[in-house]
C-alpha beads as a LAMMPS data file, in Angstrom:
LAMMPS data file: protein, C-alpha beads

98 atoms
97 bonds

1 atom types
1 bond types

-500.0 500.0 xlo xhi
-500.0 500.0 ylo yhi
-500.0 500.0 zlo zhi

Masses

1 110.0

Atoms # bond

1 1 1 -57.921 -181.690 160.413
2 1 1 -61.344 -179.958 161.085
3 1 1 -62.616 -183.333 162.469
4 1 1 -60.181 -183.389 164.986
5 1 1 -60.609 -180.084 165.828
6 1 1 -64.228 -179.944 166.317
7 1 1 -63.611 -183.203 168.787
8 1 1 -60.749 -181.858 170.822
9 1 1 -63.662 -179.055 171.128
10 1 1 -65.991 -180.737 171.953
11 1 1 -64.056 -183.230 174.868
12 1 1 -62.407 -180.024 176.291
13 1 1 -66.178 -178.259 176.825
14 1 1 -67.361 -181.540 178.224
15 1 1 -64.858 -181.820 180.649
16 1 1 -65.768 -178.137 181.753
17 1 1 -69.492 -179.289 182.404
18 1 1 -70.582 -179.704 185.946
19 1 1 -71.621 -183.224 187.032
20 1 1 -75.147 -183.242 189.040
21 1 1 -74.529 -183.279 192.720
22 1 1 -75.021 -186.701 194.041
23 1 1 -77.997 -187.251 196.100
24 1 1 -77.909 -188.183 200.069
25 1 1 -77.987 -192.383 199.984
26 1 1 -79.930 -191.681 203.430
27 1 1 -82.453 -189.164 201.390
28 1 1 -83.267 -191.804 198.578
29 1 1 -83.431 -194.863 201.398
30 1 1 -85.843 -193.232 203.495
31 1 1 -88.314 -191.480 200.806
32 1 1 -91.986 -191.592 201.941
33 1 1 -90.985 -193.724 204.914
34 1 1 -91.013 -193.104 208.568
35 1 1 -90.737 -194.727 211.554
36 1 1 -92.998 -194.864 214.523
37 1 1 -91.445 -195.667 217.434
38 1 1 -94.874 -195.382 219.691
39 1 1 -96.338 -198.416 217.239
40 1 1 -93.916 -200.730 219.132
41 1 1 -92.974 -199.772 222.765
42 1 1 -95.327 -202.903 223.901
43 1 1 -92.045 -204.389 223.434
44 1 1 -90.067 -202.763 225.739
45 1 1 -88.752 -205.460 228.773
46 1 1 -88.643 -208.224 226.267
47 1 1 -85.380 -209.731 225.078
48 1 1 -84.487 -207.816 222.034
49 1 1 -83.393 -211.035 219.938
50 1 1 -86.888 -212.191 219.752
51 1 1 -88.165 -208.913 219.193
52 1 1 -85.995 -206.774 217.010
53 1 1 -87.892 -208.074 214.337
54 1 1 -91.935 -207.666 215.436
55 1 1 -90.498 -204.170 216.585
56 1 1 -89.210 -203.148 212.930
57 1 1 -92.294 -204.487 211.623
58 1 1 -94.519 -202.904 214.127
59 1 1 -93.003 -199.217 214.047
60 1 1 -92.775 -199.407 210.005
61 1 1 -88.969 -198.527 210.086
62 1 1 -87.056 -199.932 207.240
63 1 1 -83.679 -200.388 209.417
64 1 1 -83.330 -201.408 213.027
65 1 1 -80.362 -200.010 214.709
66 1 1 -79.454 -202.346 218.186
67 1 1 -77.137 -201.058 220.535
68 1 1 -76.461 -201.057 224.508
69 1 1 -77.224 -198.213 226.812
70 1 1 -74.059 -195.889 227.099
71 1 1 -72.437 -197.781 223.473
72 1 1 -71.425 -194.566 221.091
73 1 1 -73.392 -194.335 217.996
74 1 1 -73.587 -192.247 215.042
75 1 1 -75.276 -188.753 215.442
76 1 1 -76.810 -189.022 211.612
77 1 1 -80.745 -188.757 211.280
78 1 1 -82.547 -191.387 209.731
79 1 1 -86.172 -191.332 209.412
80 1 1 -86.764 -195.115 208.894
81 1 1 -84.650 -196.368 211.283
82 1 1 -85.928 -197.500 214.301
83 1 1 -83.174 -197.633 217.477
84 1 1 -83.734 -200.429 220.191
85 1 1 -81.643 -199.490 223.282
86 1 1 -80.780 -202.499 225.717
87 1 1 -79.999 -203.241 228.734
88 1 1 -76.653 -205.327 228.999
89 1 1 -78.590 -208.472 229.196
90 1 1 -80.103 -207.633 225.936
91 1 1 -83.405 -206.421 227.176
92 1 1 -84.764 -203.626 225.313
93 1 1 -85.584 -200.263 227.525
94 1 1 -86.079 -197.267 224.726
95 1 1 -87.663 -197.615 221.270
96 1 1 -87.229 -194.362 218.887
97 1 1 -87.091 -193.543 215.796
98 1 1 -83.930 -191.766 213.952

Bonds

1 1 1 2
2 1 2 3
3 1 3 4
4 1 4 5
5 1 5 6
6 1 6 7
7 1 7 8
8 1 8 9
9 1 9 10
10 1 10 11
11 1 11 12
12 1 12 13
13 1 13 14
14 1 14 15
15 1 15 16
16 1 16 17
17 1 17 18
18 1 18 19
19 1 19 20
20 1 20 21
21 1 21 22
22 1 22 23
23 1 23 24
24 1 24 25
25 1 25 26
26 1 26 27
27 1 27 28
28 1 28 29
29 1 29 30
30 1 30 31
31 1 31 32
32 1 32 33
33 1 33 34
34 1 34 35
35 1 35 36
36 1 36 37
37 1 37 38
38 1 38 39
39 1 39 40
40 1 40 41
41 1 41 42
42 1 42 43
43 1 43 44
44 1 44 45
45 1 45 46
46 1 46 47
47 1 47 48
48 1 48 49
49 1 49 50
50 1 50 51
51 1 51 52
52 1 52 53
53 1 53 54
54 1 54 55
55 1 55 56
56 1 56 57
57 1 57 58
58 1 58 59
59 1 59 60
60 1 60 61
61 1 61 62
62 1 62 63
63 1 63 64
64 1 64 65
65 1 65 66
66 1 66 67
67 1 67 68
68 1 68 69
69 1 69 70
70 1 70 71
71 1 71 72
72 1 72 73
73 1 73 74
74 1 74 75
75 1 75 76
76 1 76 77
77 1 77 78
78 1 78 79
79 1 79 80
80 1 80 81
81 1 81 82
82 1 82 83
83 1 83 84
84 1 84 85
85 1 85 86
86 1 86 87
87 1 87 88
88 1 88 89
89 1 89 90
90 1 90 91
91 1 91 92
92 1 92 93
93 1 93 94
94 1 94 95
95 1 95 96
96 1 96 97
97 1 97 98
């Protein structure tokens, strides 16, 4: 009888505990790296299928978002993301970072 009392103790003052707050996913993913959007605007004007890639590389981002001038996006700040803005024939015209 103790035994059970000492565990319905112990699973009721668990249950009270606060759980650590979880950590921003964009936090962890962009720890100690940054973009650097100035490293690749020599690409600007070129057709941003060829060049998505070199431009990631270039600028040190870990992501690459694409999207056309005007499109909506996402207002969320990411430090190793690098955005290429095109043109509607896919050409890119603005490199930054965020």
């Amino acid at each position: 009888m103790k035994a059970i009392a000492i565990l319905t103790s112990a699973l009721v003052l668990t249950a009270c505990a606060t759980a650590p707050a979880p950590q921003d996913a964009a936090e962890d993913a962009s720890a100690g790296v940054r973009c650097n959007a100035n490293a690749a605007e020599g690409l600007i004007g070129r057709p941003a299928d060829a060049a998505a890639a070199l431009a990631q590389k270039s600028s040190g981002a870990r992501t690459v978002r694409r999207y056309v001038t005007g499109s909506p996006v996402t207002m969320d700040f990411r430090p190793d993301r690098l955005n290429v803005e095109t043109d509607a024939a896919g050409t890119i015209v603005k490199l930054t970072c965020g």
